[in-house]
Legacy VTK file of the C-alpha trace (Angstrom):
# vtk DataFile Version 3.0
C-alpha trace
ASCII
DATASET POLYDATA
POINTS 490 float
-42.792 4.527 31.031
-40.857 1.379 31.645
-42.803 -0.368 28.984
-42.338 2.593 26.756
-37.652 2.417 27.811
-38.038 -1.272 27.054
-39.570 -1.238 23.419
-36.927 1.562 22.902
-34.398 -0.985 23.408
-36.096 -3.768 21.903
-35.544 -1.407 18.933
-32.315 -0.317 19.235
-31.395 -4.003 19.981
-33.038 -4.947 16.678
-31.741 -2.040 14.549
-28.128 -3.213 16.101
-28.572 -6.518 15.529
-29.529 -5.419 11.468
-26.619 -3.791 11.413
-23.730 -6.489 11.997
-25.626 -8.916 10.367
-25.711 -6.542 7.213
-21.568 -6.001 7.613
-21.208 -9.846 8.063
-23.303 -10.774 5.264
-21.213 -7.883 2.883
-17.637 -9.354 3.950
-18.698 -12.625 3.332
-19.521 -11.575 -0.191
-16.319 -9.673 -0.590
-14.268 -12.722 0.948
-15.955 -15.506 -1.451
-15.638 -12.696 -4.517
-12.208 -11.872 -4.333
-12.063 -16.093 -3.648
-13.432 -16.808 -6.750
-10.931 -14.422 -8.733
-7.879 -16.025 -6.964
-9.336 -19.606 -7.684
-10.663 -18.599 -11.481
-7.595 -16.925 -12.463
-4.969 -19.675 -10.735
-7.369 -22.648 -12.463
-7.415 -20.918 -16.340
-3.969 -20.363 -15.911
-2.747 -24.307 -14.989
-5.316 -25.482 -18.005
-3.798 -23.506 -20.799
-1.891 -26.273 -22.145
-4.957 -28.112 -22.247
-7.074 -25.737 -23.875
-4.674 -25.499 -26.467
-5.026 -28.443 -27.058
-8.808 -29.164 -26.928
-9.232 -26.213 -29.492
-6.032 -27.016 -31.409
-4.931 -23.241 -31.049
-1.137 -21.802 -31.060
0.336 -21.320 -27.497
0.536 -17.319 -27.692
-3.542 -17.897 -28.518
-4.222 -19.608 -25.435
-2.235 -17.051 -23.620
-5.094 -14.929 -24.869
-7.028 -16.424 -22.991
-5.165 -14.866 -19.829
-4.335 -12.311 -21.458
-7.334 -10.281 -22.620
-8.595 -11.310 -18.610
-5.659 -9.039 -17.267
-5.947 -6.400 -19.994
-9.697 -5.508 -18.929
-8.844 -6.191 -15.357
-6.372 -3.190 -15.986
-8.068 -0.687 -18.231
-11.161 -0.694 -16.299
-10.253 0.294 -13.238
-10.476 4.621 -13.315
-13.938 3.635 -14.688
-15.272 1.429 -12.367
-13.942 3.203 -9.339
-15.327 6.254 -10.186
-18.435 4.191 -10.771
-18.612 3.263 -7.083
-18.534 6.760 -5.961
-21.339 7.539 -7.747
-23.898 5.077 -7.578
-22.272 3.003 -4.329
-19.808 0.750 -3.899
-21.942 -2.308 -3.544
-23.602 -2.402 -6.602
-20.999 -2.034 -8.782
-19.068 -5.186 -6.847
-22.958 -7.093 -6.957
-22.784 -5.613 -11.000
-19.744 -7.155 -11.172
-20.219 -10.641 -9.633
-23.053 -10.989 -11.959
-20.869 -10.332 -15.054
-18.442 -12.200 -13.530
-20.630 -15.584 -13.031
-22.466 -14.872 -16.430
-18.321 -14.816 -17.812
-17.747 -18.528 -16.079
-20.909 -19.956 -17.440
-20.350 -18.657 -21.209
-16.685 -20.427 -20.704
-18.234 -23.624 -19.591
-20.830 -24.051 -22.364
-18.144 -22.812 -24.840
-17.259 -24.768 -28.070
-14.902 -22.712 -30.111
-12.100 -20.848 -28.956
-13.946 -17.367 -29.881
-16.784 -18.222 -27.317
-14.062 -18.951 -24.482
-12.450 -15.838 -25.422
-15.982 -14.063 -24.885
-16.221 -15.305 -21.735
-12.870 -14.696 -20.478
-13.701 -10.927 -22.088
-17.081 -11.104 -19.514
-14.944 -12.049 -16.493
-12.626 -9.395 -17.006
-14.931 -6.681 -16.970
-16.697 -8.276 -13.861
-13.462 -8.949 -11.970
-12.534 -4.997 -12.652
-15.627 -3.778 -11.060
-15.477 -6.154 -8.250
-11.421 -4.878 -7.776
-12.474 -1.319 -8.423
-15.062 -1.373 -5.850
-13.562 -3.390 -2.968
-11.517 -0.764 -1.728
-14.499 1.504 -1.215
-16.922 -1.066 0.065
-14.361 -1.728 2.876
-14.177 2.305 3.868
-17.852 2.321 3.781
-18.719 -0.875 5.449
-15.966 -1.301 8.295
-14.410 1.005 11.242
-11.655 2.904 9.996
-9.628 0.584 13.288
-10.730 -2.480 11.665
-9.527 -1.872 8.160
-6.080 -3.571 8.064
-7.178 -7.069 10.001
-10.190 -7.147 7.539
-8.014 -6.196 4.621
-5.447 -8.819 5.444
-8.598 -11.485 6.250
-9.872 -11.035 2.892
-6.654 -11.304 0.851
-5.579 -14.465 2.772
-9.114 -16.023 1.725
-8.469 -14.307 -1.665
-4.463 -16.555 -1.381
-6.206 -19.318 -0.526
-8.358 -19.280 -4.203
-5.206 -18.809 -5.757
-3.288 -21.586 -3.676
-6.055 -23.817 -4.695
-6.882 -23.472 -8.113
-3.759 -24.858 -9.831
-4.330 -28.557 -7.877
-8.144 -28.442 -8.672
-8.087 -27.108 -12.015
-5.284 -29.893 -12.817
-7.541 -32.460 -11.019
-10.654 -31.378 -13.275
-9.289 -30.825 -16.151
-7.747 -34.934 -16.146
-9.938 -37.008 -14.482
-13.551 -34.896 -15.181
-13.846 -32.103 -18.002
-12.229 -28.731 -17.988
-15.580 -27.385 -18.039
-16.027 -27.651 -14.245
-13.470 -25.770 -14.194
-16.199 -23.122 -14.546
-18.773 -24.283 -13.491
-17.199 -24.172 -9.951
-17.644 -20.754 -9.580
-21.318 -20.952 -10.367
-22.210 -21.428 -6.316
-20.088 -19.440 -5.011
-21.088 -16.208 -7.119
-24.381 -17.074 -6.238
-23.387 -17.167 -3.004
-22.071 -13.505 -2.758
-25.092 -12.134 -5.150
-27.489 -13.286 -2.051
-25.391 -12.266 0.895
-25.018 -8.827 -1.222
-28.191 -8.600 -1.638
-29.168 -8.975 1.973
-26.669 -6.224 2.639
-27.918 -3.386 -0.589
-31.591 -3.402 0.629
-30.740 -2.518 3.973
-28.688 0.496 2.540
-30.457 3.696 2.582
-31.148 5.964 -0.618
-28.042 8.308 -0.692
-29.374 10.932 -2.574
-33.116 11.012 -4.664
-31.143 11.862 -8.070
-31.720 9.784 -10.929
-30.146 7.456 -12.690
-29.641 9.758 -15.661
-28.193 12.943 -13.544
-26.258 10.426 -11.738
-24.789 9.026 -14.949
-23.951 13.366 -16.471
-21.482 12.920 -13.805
-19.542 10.287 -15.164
-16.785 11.481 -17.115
-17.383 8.837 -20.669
-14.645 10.796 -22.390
-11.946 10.504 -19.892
-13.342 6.715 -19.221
-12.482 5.516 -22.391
-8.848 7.012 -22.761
-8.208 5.529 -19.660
-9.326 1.576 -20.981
-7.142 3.143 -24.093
-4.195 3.680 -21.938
-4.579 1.320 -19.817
-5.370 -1.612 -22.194
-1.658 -0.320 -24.418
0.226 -0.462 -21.779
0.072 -3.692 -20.455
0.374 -5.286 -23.423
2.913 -3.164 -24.401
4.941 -4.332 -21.416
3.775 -8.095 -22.116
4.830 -7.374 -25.607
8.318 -6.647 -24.312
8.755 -10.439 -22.555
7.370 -12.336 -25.690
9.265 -9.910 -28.787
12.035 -7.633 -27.119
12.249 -4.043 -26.406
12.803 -3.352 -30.207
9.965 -4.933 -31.398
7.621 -2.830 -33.624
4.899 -3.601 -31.667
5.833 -2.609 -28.254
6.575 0.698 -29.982
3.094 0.776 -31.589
1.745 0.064 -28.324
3.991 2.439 -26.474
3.245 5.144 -28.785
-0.890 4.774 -28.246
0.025 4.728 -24.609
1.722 8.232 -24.941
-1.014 9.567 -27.056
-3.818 8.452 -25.176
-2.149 9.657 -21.558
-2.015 13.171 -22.967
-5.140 13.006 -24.537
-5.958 12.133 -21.148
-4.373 14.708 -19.064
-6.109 17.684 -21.561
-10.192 15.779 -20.674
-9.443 15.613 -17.454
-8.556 19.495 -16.645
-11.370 20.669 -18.192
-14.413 18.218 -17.334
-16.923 19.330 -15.079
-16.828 15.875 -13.181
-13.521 14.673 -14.121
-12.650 10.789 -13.700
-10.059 11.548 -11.667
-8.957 14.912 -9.940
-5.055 15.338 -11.408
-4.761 17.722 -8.001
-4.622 14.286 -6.238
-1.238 13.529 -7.301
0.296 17.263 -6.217
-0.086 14.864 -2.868
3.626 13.534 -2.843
2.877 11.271 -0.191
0.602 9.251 -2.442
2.547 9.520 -5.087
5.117 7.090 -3.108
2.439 5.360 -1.801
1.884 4.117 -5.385
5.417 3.862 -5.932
5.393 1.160 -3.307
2.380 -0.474 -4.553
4.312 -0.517 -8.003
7.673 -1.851 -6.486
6.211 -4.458 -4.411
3.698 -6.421 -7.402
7.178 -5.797 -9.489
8.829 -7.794 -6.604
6.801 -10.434 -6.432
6.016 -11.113 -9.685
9.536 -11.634 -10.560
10.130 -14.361 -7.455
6.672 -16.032 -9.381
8.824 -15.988 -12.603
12.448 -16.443 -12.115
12.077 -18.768 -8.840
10.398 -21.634 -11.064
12.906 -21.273 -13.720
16.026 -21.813 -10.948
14.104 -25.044 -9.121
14.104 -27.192 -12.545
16.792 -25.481 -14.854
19.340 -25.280 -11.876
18.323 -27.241 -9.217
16.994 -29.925 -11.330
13.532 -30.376 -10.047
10.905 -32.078 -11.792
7.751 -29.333 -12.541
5.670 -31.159 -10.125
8.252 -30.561 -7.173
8.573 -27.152 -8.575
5.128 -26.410 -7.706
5.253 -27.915 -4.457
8.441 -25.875 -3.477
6.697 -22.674 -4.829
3.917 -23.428 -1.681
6.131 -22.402 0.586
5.601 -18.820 -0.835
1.919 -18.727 -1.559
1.151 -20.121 2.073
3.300 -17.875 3.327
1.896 -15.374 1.734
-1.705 -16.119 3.027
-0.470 -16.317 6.648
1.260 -13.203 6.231
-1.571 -10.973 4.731
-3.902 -12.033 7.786
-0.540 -11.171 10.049
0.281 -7.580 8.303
-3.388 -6.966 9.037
-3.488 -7.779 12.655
0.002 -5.545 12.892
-1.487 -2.829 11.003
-4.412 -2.095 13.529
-2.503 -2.724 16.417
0.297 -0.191 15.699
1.558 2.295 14.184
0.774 0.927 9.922
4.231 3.100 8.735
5.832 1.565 11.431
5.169 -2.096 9.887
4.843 -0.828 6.095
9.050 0.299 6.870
9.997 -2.412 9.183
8.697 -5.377 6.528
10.367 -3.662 3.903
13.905 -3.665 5.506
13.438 -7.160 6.296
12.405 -7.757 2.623
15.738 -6.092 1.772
17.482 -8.320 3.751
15.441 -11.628 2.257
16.483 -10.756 -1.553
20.187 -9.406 -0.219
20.235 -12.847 1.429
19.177 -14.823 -1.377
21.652 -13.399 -3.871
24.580 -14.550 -1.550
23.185 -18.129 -1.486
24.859 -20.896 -2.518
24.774 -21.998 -6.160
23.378 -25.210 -4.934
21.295 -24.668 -1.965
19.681 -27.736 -0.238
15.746 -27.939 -0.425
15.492 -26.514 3.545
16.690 -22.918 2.650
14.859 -22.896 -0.520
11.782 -23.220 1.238
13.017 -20.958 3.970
13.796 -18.323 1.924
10.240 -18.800 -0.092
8.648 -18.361 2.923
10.355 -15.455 4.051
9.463 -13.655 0.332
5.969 -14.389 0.607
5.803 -13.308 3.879
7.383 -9.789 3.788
6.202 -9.311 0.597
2.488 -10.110 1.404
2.718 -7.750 4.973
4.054 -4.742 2.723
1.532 -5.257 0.317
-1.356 -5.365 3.325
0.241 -2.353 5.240
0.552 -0.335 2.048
-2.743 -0.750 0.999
-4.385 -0.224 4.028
-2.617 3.606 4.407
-3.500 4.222 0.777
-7.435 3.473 1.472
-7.427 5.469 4.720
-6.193 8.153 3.036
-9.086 8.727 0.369
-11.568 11.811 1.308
-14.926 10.668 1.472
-17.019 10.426 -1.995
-13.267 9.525 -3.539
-13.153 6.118 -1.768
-13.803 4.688 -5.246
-11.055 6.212 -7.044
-8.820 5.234 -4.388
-9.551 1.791 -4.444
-9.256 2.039 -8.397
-5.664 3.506 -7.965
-5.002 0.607 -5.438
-5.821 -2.090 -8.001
-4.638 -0.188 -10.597
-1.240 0.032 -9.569
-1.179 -3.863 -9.027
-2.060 -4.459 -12.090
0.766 -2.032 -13.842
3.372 -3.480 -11.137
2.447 -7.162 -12.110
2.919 -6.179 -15.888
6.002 -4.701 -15.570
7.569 -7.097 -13.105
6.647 -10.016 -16.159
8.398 -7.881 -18.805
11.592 -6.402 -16.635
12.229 -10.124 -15.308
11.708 -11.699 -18.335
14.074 -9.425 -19.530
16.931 -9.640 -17.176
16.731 -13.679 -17.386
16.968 -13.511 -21.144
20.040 -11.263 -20.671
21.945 -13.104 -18.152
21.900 -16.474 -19.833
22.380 -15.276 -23.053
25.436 -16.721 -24.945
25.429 -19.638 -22.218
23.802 -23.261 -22.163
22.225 -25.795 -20.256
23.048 -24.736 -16.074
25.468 -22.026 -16.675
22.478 -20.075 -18.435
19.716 -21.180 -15.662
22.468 -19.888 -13.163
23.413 -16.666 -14.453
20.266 -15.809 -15.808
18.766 -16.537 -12.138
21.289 -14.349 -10.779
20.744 -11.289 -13.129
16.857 -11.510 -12.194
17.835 -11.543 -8.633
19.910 -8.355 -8.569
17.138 -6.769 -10.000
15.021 -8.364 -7.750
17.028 -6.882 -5.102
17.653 -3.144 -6.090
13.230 -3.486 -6.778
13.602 -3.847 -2.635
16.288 -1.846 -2.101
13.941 1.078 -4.037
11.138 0.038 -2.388
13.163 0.667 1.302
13.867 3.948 0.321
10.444 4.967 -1.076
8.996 3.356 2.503
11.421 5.469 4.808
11.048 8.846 2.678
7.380 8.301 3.073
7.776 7.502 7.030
9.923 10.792 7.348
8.157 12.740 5.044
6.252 15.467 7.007
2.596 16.478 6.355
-0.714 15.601 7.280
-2.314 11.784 7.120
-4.800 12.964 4.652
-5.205 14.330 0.855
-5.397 17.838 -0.202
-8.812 16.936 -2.062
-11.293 16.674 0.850
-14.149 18.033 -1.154
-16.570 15.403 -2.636
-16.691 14.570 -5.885
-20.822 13.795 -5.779
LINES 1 491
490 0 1 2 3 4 5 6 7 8 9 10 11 12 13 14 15 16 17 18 19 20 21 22 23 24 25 26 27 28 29 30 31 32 33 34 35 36 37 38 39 40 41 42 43 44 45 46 47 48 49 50 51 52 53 54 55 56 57 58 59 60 61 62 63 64 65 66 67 68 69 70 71 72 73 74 75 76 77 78 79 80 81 82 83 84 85 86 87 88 89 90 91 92 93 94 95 96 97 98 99 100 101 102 103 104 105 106 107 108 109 110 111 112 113 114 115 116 117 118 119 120 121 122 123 124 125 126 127 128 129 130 131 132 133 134 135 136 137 138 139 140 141 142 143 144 145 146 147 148 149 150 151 152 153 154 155 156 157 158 159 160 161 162 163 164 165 166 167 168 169 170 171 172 173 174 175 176 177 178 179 180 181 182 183 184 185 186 187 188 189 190 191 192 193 194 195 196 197 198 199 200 201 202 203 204 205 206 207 208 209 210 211 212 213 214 215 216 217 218 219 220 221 222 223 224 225 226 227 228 229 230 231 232 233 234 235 236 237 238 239 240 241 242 243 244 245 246 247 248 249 250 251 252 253 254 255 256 257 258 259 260 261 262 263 264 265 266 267 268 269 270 271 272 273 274 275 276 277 278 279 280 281 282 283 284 285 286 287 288 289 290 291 292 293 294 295 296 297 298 299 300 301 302 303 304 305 306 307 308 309 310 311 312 313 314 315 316 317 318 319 320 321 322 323 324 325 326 327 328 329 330 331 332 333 334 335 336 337 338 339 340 341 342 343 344 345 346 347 348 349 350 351 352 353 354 355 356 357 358 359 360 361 362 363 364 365 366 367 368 369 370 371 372 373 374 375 376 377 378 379 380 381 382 383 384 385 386 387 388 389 390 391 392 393 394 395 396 397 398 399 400 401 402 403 404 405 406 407 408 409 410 411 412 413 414 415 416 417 418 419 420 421 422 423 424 425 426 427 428 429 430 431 432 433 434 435 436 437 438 439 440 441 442 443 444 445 446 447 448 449 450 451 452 453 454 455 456 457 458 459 460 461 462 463 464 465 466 467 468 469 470 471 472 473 474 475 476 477 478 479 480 481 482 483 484 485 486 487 488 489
């Protein structure tokens, strides 16, 4: 009998013991994938200039080379997250880091500008799935308790990628080649394909379906008008920065928006296993849940774009101090995702999601009294403070938006979590673009840098002010903590 109670535990021990080595050996991958994004994405960005260069192409061609990168990142995501909830979240983020590492080594061994472009094309369908499906491997891998410090773990390793990459890609691409540039990522998706690995054979069989009945329930129709809508948009919205809101081409790409949403809306209703249940958004309390998701990628990406602008046009810093100045904001940012986490679990996450928006409120209302000519001190101050609001709203926010998906919709949740940062980044680079244009036209030199700084800032400001309101109508708002669709989609 005793020998019989102590092989029991030997089991149990071992089984346990399985277990957390399987959910270390998944975050890991997650923390090194979404590292290699924020690294990849911060290092193609800083060598632009140079790849114009080296394949003597226009500077709104080498923008393609972010461009199309975003663009897939965006239209993929309703796709890819529906993806996950049918054949599991882990092999569509292992699918993806594949992709994304056969991407990086087609853009190292390029030679023309076309193969680059290829490759860029490869990493943006990889880095969709892995976005798609992080959301859901999170709900499905870690304690409901845990989700907001692991959230906020993995997006300060994913700030530290992006707080890297412009320094190393700079260092590469002078002193070595560009092309490690991309070959750097080479290890470390290797990396996450074996500590993935370790985790998907432990993972029992869900269901004995095939592959085929499996794939009847993916919805192809309503997948491709949503890359169709999704691809439009954002580069409608880019459009609008580089040509103006009159431009015949952010109407051409406004209209195919339009047509492909309600083309959309009419698949959707009547598909057996739609993409995306449209009952989901009769939830109001997601709806400002995305709202906020919008508002606060809209927020930051225009302190990312006007901020640099004000340091050298108005301050008078070289671009070199610039960037250093701008750290204040990224690090922040990294402390304060691992911080919003930590907050999130340990109290109430509305609580923290309304309190870090009011102090984000009074950050930007702060920053559009200051001084024409602040000193370096409360430049960095107030850097810090952005980043670090900014980045415990975003943590917070997410976090309630992935506890609220139903189970066999964690997927589509994550998709509409990446989603809407996608959307919120594209529109915060059009809107501030905008509003700088307008507040320095018919000026020159520092008067323009000035007012066109300021007119970004007020919108920068009413964004938060927006964003305050949407958090406190969501805090008030009565109703349950979950969504009306608790049925599975499988």
């Amino acid at each position: 009998m005793t020998n019989l109670r102590s092989c029991t535990e030997a089991q149990q021990n071992a089984s346990s013991m399985a277990a957390k080595s399987s959910q270390i050996a998944v975050l890991s991958g997650m923390a090194i994938g979404m590292f290699v994004c924020g690294l990849d994405g911060s290092i193609v960005n800083i060598m632009l200039p140079t790849l114009q260069t080296i394949f003597k192409v226009s500077a709104s061609q080498s923008m393609m080379l972010a461009t199309i990168y975003l663009t897939m990142l965006a239209s993929l995501q309703l796709l890819f997250g529906r993806s996950a909830d049918i054949f599991d979240a882990s092999k569509i983020f292992l699918s993806g880091i594949v992709l994304f590492l056969a991407g990086s080594v087609g853009c190292a061994l390029s030679q023309t500008f076309t193969h680059i472009l290829v490759g860029r094309f490869v990493q943006g369908i990889g880095g969709a799935m892995l976005a798609a499906s992080f959301g859901a491997m999170l709900l499905t891998s870690v304690p409901r308790e845990k989700i907001g410090s692991t959230i906020g773990l993995i997006l300060m390793v994913a700030s530290c990628g992006t707080i890297i990459g412009p320094p190393l890609g700079g260092y590469l691409a002078e002193q070595w080649s560009w092309h490690l540039a991309f070959i750097v990522n080479v290890p470390l998706c290797l990396i996450v394909i074996a500590a993935l690995g370790i985790h998907i054979k432990r993972i029992p069989a869900k269901t004995q379906e095939s592959f085929r009945g499996k794939l009847r329930q993916l919805d192809i129709k309503g997948g491709c008008l949503s890359i169709l809508m999704f691809s439009s948009l954002p580069l409608a919205l880019s459009a609008i920065a580089d040509a103006g809101w009159r431009s015949s081409k952010v109407g051409g790409f406004f209209a195919v928006f339009l047509f492909s949403l309600t083309l959309f809306i009419i698949v959707e209703k009547r598909a057996t296993y739609p993409l995306v249940k449209l009952s989901l958004f009769r939830d109001h309390k997601l709806n400002l849940l995305l709202a906020i998701k919008l508002l606060i990628l809209i927020v930051l990406n225009g302190i990312m774009i006007v901020f640099p602008f004000f340091l050298t046009r108005s301050i008078g810093m070289t671009s070199s101090e610039a960037g250093v100045m701008m750290l204040a904001n990224a690090l922040a940012m990294a402390g304060g995702t691992y911080l919003g986490g930590r907050l999130t679990d340990r109290s109430d996450s509305k609580a923290v999601l309304g309190f870090s928006s009011a102090c984000l409120m009074l950050v930007a209302g702060g920053t559009l009294m200051m001084q024409a000519t602040p000193s370096r001190t409360i430049l960095a101050l107030e850097l810090a403070l952005f980043g670090a609001t900014v980045a415990i709203i975003m943590v917070s926010s997410t976090t309630i938006l992935l506890e609220r998906a139903p189970k066999g919709q964690e997927g589509i949740f994550s998709a509409l979590n990446s989603l809407s940062a996608s959307v919120g980044g594209s529109l915060g680079l059009s809107i501030f673009s905008s509003l700088y244009m307008v507040g320095a036209m018919g000026k020159k030199g520092v008067a323009a840098a000035n007012s066109g700084f300021l007119s970004a800032l007020t919108g920068i400001t009413i964004c938060a002010a927006l964003l305050l309101v949407c958090s406190l109508v969501f805090i008030n708002k009565k109703g349950d903590t979950s969504t009306p669709e608790t049925t599975t989609l499988r």
